[in-house]
C-alpha positions in Angstrom: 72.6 45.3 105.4 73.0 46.4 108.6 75.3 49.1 109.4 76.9 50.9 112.4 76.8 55.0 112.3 80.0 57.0 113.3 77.2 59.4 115.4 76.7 56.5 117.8 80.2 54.7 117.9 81.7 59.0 119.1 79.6 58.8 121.9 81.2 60.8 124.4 78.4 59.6 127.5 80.4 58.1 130.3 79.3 55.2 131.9 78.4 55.5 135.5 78.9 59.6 135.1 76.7 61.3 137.5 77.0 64.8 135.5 78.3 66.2 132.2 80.4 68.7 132.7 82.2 70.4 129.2 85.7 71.7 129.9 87.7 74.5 127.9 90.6 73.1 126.3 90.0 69.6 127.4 87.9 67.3 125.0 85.9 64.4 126.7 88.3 62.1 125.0 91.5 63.8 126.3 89.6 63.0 129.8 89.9 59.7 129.6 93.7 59.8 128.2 93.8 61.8 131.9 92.2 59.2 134.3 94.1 56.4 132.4 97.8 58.0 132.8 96.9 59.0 136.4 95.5 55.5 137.3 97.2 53.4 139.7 96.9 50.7 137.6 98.6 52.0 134.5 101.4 53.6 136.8 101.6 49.6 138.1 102.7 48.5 134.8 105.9 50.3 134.8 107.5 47.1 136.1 105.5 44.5 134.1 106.8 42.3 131.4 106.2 43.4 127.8 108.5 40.5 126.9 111.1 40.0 129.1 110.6 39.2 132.9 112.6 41.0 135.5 114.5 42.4 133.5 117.7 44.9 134.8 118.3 46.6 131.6 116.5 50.1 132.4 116.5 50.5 127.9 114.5 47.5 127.8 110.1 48.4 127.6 108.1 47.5 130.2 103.9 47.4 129.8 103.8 51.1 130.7 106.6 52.3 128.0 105.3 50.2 125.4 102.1 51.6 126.1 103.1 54.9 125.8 104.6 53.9 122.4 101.2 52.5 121.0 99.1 55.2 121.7 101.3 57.8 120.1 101.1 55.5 116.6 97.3 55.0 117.7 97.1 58.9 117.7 98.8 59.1 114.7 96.4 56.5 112.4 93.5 58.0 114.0 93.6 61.4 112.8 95.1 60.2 109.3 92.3 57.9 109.3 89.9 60.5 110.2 91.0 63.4 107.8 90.7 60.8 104.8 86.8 60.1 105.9 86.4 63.4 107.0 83.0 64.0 105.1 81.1 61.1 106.5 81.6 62.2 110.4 79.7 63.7 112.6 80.1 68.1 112.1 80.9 67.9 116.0 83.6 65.7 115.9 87.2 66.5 114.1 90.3 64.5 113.5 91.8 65.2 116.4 88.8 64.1 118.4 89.7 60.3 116.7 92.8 60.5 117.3 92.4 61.1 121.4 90.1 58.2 121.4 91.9 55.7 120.0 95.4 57.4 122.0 92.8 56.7 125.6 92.1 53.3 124.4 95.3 52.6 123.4 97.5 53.7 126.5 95.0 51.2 128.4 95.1 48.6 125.8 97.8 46.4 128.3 96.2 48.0 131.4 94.6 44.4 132.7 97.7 42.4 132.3 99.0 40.2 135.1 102.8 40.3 135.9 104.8 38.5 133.6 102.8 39.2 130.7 101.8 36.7 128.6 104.2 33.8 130.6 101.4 35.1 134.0 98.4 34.6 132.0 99.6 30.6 131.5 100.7 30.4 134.9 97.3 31.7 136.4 95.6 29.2 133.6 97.4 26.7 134.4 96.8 26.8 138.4 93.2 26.8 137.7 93.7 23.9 135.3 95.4 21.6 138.1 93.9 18.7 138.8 94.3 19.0 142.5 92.4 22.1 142.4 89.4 20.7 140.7 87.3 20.6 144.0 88.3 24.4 144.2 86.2 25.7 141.1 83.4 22.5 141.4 80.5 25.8 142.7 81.6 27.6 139.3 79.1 27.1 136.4 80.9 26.1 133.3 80.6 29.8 132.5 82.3 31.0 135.6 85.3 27.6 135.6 86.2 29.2 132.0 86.4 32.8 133.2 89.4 31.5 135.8 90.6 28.5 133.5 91.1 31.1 130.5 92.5 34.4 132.4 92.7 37.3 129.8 94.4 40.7 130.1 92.1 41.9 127.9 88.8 40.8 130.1 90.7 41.9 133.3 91.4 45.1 131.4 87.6 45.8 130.8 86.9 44.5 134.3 89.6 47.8 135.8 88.4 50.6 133.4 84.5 49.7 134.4 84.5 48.1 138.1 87.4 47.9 139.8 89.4 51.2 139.9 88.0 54.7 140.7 84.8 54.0 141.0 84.4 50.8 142.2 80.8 49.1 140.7 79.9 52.3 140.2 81.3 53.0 136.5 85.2 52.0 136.9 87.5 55.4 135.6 83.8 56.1 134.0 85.2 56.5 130.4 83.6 57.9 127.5 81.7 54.6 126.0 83.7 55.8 122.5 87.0 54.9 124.3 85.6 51.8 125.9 83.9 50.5 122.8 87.7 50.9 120.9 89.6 49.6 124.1 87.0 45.7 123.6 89.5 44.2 121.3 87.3 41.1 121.6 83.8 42.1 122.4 82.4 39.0 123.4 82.2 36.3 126.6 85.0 33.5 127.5 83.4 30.4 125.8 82.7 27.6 128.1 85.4 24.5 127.5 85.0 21.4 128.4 86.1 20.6 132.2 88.4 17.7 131.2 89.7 19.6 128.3 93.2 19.4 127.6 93.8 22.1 125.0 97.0 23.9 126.0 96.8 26.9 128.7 98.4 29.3 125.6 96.6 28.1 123.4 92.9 28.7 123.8 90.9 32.0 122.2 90.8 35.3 123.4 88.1 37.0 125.0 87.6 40.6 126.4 84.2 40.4 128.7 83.7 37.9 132.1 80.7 37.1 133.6 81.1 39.8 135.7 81.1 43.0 133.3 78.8 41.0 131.0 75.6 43.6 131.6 78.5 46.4 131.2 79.4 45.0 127.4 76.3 44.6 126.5 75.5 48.4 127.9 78.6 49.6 126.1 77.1 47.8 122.8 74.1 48.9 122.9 74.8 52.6 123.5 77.6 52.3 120.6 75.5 50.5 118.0 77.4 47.7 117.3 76.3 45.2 115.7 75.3 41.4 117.7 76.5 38.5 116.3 74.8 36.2 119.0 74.0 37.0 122.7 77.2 39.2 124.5 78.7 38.5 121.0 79.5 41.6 119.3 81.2 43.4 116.3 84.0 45.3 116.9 83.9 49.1 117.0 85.6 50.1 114.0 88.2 51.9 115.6 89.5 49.1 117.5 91.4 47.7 113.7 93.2 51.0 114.2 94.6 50.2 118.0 95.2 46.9 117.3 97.6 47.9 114.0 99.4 50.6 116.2 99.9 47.7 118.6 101.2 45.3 115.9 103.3 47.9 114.5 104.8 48.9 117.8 105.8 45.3 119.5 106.8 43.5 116.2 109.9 46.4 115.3 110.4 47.6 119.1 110.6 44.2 120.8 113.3 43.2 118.1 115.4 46.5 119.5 115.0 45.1 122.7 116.5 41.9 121.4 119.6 43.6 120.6 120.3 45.2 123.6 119.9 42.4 125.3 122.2 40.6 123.0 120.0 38.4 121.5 119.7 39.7 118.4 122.6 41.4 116.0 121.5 45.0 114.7 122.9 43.1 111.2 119.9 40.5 111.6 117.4 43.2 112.3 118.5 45.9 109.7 117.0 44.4 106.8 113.6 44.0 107.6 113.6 48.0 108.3 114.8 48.8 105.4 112.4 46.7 103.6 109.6 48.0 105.2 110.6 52.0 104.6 110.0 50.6 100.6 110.4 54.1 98.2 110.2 56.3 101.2 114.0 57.0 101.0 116.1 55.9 103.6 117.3 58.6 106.1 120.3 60.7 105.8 121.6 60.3 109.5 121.8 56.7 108.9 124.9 57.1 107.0 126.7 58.7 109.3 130.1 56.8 109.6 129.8 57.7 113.3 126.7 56.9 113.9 125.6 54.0 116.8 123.3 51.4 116.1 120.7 52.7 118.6 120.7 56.1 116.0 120.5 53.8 112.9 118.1 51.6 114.2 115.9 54.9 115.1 116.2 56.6 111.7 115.0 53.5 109.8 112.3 53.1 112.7 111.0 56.3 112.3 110.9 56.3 108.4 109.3 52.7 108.6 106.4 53.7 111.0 105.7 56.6 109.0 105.0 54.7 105.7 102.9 52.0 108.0 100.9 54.7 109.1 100.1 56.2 105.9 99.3 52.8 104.7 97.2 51.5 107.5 95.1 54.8 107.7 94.7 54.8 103.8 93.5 50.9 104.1 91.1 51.9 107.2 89.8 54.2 104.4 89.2 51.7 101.6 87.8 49.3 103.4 85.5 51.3 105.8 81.9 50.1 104.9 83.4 46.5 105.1 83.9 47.7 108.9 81.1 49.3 109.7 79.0 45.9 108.5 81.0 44.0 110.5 82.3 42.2 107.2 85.9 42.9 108.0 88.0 39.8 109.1 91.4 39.6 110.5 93.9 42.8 111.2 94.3 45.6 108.9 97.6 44.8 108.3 96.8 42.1 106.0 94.9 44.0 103.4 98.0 46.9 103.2 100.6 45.7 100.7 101.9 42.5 100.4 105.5 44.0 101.5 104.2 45.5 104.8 102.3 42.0 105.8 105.8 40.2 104.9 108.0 42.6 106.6 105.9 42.3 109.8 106.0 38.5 109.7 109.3 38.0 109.4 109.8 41.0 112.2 107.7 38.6 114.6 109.4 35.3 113.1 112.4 36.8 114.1 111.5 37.3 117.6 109.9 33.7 117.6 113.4 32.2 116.7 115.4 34.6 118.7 114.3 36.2 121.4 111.3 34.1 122.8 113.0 30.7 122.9 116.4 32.2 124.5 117.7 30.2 127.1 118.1 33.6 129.2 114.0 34.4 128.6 113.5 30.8 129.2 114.9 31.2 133.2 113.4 34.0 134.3 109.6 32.6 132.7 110.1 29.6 134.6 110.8 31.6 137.8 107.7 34.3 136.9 105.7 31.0 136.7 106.6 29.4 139.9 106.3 32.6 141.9 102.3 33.2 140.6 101.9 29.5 141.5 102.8 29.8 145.1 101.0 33.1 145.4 97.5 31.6 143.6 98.0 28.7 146.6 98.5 30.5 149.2 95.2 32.8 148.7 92.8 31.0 146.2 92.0 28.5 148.7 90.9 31.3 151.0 87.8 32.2 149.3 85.8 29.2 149.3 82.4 30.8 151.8 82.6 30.3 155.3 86.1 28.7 155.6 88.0 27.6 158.7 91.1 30.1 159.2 94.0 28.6 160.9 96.6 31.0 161.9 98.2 31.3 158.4 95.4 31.9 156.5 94.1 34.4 159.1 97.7 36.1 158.3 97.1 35.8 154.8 93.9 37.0 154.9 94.8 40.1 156.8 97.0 40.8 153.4 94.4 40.4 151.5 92.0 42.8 153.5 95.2 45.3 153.3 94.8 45.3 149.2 91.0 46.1 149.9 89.7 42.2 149.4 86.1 41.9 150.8 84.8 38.6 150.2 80.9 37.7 150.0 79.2 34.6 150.3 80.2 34.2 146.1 82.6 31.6 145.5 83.6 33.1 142.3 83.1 36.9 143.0 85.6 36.2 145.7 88.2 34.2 143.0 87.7 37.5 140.9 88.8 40.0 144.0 92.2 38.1 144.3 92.5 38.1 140.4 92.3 41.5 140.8 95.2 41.9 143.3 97.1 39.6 141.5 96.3 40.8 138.4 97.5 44.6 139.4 100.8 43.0 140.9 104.3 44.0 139.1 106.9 41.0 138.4 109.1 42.7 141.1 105.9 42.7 143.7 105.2 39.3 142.9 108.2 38.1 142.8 109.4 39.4 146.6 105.2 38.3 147.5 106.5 35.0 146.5 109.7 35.0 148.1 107.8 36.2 151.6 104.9 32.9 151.4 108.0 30.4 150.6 109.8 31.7 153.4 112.6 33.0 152.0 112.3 36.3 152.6 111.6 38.6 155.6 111.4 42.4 155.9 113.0 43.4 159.2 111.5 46.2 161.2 
């Protein structure tokens, strides 16, 4: 059976590096935590959704502090992870070495989402979806129409690190291909759907390649050895089922904190599902305290209950390691810990289902975040069909999009992709006053 080899999926070759240079103190992999955190792009997600929408509460995360959060957990069950397979590693690469990669791919695991989080990614869908704007995308091969129809952070995240930013088609932030390979949650292309498809806008499959970075995937695959399921249709680098748990961990306990202090949620409601998941590993003394807040309760039990996660995830990344390397794993690691920790996280994210994602509150401001992409993805997508009459808007508009670095070509869809990008990179506050400013609503006096 076919198997990948840890001395292949370590590769610390950059793509699109034009020298290799090693630096005292300073692994390859802490290189690419460097160009991440100093990207413009991960400083741009300081003001996007993670679940709620313009949000005023300063307490509440954004992209760029949940971020943060995930790699730190990511760091965490990496070198866990690592020390408990220790022997079957490459002599040239240690714990800690893991545990930077998986921190890199983790702080850039959000790095491609639009503003509004998941609420944008519908919104852009959704325009491209319209009816109205059928004769818009009918140059697009099926391929290309479900690249725009199906929008994905994930694919405009891969399309940032490689192309966009840095280095533009010329190796993106040029990342280590170990990162890269962990960052490709879903290695593998958009599937083409059906023009008259109806399937909902949040309800179709993920993917994390487009047509565009296509040759990159399959470059990153190739170098990595992972395995090919079908053409651009990979298995995932077995590293990746560690960045998605830290994710998991990290949104389904932190987002319900976020609930409460946005008075959604009661820190009664929430309580019990930490102390469930802390199990036998002794709840904290601070959290008897009969001064204590809620905030310092909540954070003892968090703490304890991450811990025990940890130690369970990296023990079950462990156990089940030659399944991953075969590619024979399926679904999240989460699943094949303990029954308790599966339970615990379900009802965590059930609890955010009821509360906090069908609030009346959350409900507003998504409608707003959705109206304000709409008007923005008419006012420029119509500008990059080849060759097209300006009037003396759209030469205004254009000039805007020349400003962000927009250069269109005599590609329909390449050009649909460059204002992606722009919108993609957006904040909720930047799209929102962008929005504002194309309705008329709003002017900036000089």
């Amino acid at each position: 059976m076919e198997e990948m080899r840890w001395a292949e999926l370590l590769s610390a070759t950059r793509l699109g590096s034009k020298k290799s240079i090693n630096e005292l103190g300073r692994s390859p992999f802490h290189k690419d935590y460097d160009r991440i955190i100093f990207s413009q792009s991960f400083r741009q997600l300081n003001r996007k959704t993670q679940v709620h929408p313009l949000t005023q509460n300063d307490g509440v995360h954004t992209r760029l502090t949940h971020s943060l959060e995930v790699s730190c957990i990511g760091r965490s069950l990496g070198m866990l992870a690592a020390e408990k397979i220790k022997s079957q590693l490459p002599v040239w690469v240690s714990p800690a070495d893991i545990g930077a990669i998986i921190q890199a791919a983790c702080l850039a695991h959000d790095i491609g989402n639009p503003p509004f989080g998941h609420a944008g990614e519908y919104a852009i869908r959704e325009w491209f979806d319209d009816a109205s704007h059928k004769e818009l995308l009918h140059t697009l091969s099926l391929e290309e129409q479900a690249d725009v129809r199906q929008f994905e952070g994930n694919a405009q995240g891969l399309r940032l690190l490689t192309r966009v930013d840095d280095h533009p088609d010329d190796g993106g932030m040029r990342l280590t291909f170990a990162t890269l390979g962990t960052y490709i949650k879903y290695p593998w292309l958009s599937h083409s759907i059906d023009p008259n498809s109806q399937q909902p806008a949040h309800a179709r499959k993920k993917f994390g390649c487009y047509q565009t970075e296509k040759e990159i995937l399959k470059k990153i695959a190739d170098t990595l050895g992972l395995i090919e399921k079908a053409p651009y249709h990979y298995c995932r680098h077995p590293l990746t089922y560690l960045l998605e748990a830290a994710d998991d961990i990290c949104y389904a306990l932190i987002d319900l904190e976020d609930g409460i202090s946005l008075d959604m949620l009661t820190y009664e409601e929430v309580e019990p599902i930490f102390i469930d998941l802390i199990a036998d590993y002794g709840i904290p003394a601070e959290f008897s305290r009969p001064w204590a807040t809620w905030q310092q309760k909540i954070a003892s039990l968090r703490g304890r209950a991450m811990k025990r996660l940890v130690e369970e995830v990296a023990s079950t990344f462990a156990r089940h390691q030659y399944e991953i390397l075969t590619g024979r794993l399926d679904g999240p690691l989460l699943q094949y810990c303990p029954p308790d920790i599966s339970h615990g996280i379900e009802r965590a994210k059930n609890l955010a289902r009821d509360k906090i994602f069908g609030h009346r509150q959350k409900m507003d401001l998504e409608i707003v975040a959705h109206m304000s992409l709409q008007h923005i993805l008419n006012a420029f997508i119509p500008l990059t069909v080849p060759a097209k009459h300006l009037s003396f808007k759209d030469q205004k508009l254009m000039t805007i999009l020349q400003q962000y670095g927009v250069h269109f070509t005599e590609s329909h869809y390449q050009n649909i992709m460059q204002v992606l990008d722009i919108v993609g990179k957006l904040s909720d506050h930047q799209a929102y006053d962008l929005a504002q400013i194309l309705q008329g609503r709003r002017l900036t006096l000089i």
